[in-house]
C-alpha positions in Angstrom: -117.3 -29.3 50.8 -116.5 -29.3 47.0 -116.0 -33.2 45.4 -112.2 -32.4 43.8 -112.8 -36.1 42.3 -115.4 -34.6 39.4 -113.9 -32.1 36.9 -115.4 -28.6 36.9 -116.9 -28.6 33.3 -117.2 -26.1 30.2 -120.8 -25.2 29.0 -122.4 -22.5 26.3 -120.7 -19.5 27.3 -117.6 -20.1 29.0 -114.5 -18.3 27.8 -112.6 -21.4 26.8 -109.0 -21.9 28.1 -106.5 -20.8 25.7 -103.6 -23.7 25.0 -100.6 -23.9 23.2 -99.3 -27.8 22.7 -97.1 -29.8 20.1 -98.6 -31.2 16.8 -97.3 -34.6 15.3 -95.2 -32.7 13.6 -93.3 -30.9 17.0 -95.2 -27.7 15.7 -96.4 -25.1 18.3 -100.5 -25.1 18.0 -102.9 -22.3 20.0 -106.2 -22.2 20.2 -106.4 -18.6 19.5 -104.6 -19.2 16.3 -108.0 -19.9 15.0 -109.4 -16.6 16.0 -112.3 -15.5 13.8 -113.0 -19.2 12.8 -114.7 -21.9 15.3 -112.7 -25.1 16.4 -113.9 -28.6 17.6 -111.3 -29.6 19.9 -112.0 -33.6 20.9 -109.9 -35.2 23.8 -109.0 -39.0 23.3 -107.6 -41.2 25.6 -104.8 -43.3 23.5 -103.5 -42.9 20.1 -104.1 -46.4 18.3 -106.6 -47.8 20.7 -109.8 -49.2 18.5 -112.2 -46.5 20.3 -109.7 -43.8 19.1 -108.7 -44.9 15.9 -113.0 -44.7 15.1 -113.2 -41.5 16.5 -110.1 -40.3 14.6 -111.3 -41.5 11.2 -114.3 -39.9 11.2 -112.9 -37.2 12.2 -110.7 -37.6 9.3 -113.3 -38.7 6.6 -115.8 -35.5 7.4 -112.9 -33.0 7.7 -113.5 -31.1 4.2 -117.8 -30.7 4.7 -116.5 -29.5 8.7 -113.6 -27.1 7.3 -116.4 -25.9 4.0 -118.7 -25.1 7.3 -115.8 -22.9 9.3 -114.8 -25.7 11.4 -110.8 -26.6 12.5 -110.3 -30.0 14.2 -107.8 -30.5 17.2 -107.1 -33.7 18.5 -106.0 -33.8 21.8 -104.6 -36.8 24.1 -101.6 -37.1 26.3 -100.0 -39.2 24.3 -96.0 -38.6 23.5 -95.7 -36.8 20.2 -93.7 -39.9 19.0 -96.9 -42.1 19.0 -98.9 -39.0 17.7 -96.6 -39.0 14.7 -97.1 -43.3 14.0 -101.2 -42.4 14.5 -101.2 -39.9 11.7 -99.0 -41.8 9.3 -101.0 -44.7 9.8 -104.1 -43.7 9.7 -103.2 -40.5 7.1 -105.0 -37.9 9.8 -104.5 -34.4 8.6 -105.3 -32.6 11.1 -103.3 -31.6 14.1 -103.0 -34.4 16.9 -101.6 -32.2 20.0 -99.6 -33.9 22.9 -100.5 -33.2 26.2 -98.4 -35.2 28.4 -99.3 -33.5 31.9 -102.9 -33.4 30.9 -102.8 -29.9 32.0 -104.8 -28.4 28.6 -107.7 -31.9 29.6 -108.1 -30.8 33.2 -108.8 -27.2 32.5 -111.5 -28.2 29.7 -112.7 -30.4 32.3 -111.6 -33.3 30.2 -109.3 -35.0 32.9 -110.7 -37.0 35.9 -112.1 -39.7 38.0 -112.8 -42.8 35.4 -114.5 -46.7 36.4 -113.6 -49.4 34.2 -114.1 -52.9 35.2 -114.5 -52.3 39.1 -111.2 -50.3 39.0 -111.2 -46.3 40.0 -108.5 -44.0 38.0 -107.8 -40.9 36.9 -107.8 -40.5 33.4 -109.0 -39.1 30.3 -112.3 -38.4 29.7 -113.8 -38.5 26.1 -114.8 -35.1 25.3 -115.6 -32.3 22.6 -115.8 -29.0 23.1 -116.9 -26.4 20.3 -114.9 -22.8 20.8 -116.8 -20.4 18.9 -115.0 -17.3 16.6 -115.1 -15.4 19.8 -113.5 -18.0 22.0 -116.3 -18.9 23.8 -117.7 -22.3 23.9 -120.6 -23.4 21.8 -120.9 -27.0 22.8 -119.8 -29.1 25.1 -119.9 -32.8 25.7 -118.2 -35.1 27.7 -118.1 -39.1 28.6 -118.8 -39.0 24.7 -118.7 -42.6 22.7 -116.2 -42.8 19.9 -118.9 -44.9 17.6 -120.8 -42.9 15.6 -119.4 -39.0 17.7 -118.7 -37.2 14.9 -122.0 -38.0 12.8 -123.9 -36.5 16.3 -121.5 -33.8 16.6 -122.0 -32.9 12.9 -126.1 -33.0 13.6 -125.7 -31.0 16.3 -124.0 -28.6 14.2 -126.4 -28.0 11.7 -123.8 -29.7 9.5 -125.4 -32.2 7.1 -123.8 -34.9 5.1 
């Protein structure tokens, strides 16, 4: 019997799901839009959340040494595109954030599942990253990741230095 409760996650390898969502700005965005060029796509939980609003910064504040080393960012959560579009003004993010409201793009990376917080069982989110190579495969992939400090271990794992 297979537990339906724990996502079925990417690794090294695997094609990765192709996706086309909303941007802040109500703009179609596809993974294989980036074809020939690699692409970090992070799931957060909750636009404007502290955790998120870390993560997202970081993001933002390494985004020219990740694009100088052939890297596109894509946020993902399922928040409305309304809220995506106050979480980019606020906190002038320039890359895409995409909406996805029925999870449907998490639970296919495996991003989307069983969470414990305070005693309480739920589905949710899961805080992940997933590195599509040039070739659509997947690189890297990490999941129940902490928003503190992510980007500066993505980037090491990377080979991408400061």
């Amino acid at each position: 019997m297979t537990d339906t409760s724990v996502p079925r996650r990417l690794a090294p390898g695997d094609l990765a799901p192709d996706f086309t969502l909303q941007d802040q700005d109500g703009r179609p965005v596809s993974l294989r839009d980036a074809a020939g060029s690699s692409t970090i796509v992070y799931f957060y939980p909750a636009a404007s959340t502290p955790g998120c609003t870390t993560q997202a910064c970081d993001f933002r504040d390494s985004l020219a040494s990740l694009m100088a080393a052939g890297y596109r960012v894509l946020g993902i959560s399922p928040d409305p595109i309304g809220k995506l579009i106050r979480f980019a003004e606020k906190e002038s993010l320039t890359f895409p954030l995409l909406s996805d409201e029925d999870h449907a793009v998490a639970e296919a990376y495996g991003a989307w599942g069983e969470k414990k917080n305070y005693g309480r069982t739920y589905e949710g989110l899961i805080r992940s990253t997933v590195v599509v190579g040039p070739d659509g495969r997947v690189t890297l992939a990490q999941y129940n990741v902490k928003a503190t400090g992510h980007v500066g271990r993505l980037r090491a794992a990377l080979g991408i230095e400061n």
